[in-house]
N, C-alpha and C positions, 0 to 999 in steps of 0.2 A: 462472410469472410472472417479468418478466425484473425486473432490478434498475432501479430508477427514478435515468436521470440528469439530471441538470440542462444541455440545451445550450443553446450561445449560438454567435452564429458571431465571430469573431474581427473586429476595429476595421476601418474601411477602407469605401470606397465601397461602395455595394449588392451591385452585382455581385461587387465584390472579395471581399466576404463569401459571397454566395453559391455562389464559385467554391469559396474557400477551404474555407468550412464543410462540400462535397462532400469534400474532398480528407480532411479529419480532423475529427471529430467530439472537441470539448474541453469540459471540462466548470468549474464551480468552483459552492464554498460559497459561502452569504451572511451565514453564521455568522461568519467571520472578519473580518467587515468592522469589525466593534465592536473590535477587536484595534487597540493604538494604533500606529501607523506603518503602516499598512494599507496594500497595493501589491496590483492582482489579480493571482492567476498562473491560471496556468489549465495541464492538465495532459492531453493526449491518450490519449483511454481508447480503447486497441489492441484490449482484449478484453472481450467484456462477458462477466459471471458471471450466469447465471440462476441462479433461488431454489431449482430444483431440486437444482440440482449445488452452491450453497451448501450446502444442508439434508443433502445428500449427506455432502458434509466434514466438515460439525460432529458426524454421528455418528458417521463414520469415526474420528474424532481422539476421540469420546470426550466432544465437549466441550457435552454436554447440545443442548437444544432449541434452535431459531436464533427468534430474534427480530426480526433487524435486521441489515440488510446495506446496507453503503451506501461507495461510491466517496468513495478519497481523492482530493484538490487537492492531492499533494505528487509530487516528481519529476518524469523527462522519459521514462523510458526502459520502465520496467515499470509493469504495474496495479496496482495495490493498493486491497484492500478494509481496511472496517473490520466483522468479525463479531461481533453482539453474542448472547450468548447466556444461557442460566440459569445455567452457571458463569462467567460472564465475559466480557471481551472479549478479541481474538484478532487478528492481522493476518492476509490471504492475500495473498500474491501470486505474480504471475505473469509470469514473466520472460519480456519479449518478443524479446530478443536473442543469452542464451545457450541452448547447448545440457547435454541432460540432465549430463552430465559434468561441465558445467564450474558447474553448479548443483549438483552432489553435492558437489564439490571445495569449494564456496563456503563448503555449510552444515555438510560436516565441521572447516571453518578457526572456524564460530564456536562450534560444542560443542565444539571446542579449548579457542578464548578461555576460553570459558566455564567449562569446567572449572577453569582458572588463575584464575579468580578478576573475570575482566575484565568488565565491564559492557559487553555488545555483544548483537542480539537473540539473544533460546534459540527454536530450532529446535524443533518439534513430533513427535513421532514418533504414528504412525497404530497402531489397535489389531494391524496386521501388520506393526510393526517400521519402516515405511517413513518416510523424510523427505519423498519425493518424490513426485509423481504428473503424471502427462501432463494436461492441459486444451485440446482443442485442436490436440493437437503441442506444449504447450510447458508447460515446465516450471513445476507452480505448488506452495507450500512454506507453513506456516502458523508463525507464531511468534505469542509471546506480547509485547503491549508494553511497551515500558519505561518506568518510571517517571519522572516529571518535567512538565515544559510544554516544550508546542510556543511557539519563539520568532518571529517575523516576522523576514522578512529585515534590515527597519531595525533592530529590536530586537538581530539578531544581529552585527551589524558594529558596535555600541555596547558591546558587549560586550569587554573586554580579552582578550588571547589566552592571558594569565598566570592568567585567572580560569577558563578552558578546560582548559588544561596540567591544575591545581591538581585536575582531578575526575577525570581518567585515572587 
């Protein structure tokens, strides 16, 4: 069963949309629209994740029974899920633009971080050691999320850059 997303085809005369919507399929929440300064974005899902090969990870990683799998509306560049499960929830994603390397490189700089002390995502490791795994051709990586709220755009450019600084 594949992951259920939400399309819409992008603003623009009939055609214009139906051109477009061939070219890239975009997806967004309606959860967020209650959010004050609300703007839609919308975010192109490069790779779809089936529930098999989600169901797949969540054992791999350990991280109990999959309940819930469902496409983020953040970013431009990579896919990202949101896995929810009986121990928790989980981020995947799936880098659409680098390669393996440069995705190892990425997520030994944040178990770096991380080690020091720095609040940046922690990286998953698989019951064989591994951070990484192919999906695809392309590299997909499971972290755990961070804590806080998600801000709106408006919400975040209201934001002083001293009040930013101050949580590093």
């Amino acid at each position: 069963r594949a992951v259920r997303v939400y399309l819409r085809a992008p603003s623009g005369g009939r055609e214009g949309r139906r051109k477009s919507f061939l070219r890239t399929l975009s997806f967004s929440t309606t959860a967020s629209r209650c959010e004050p300064g609300y703007r839609e974005h919308t975010m192109a899902v490069y790779t779809i994740l089936d529930r098999r090969t989600a169901t797949s990870v969540a054992e791999s990683y350990g991280l109990g029974k999959l309940t819930k799998v469902t496409g983020v509306p953040a970013g431009s560049v990579n896919s990202l899920y949101l896995l929810e499960t009986t121990r928790g929830k989980f981020f995947l994603k799936i880098d659409e633009a680098k390669s393996m390397a440069a995705v190892q490189q990425e997520l030994g700089l944040l178990q770096f971080l991380r080690a020091r002390g720095l609040r940046c995502p922690h990286p998953l490791v698989d019951r064989h050691g591994q951070v990484l795994r192919l999906y695809h051709g392309k590299p997909l990586s499971l972290s755990l999320p961070l804590p806080g709220k998600a801000l709106s755009e408006t919400q975040l450019t209201q934001v002083k850059p001293a009040a930013i600084y101050s949580q590093l």
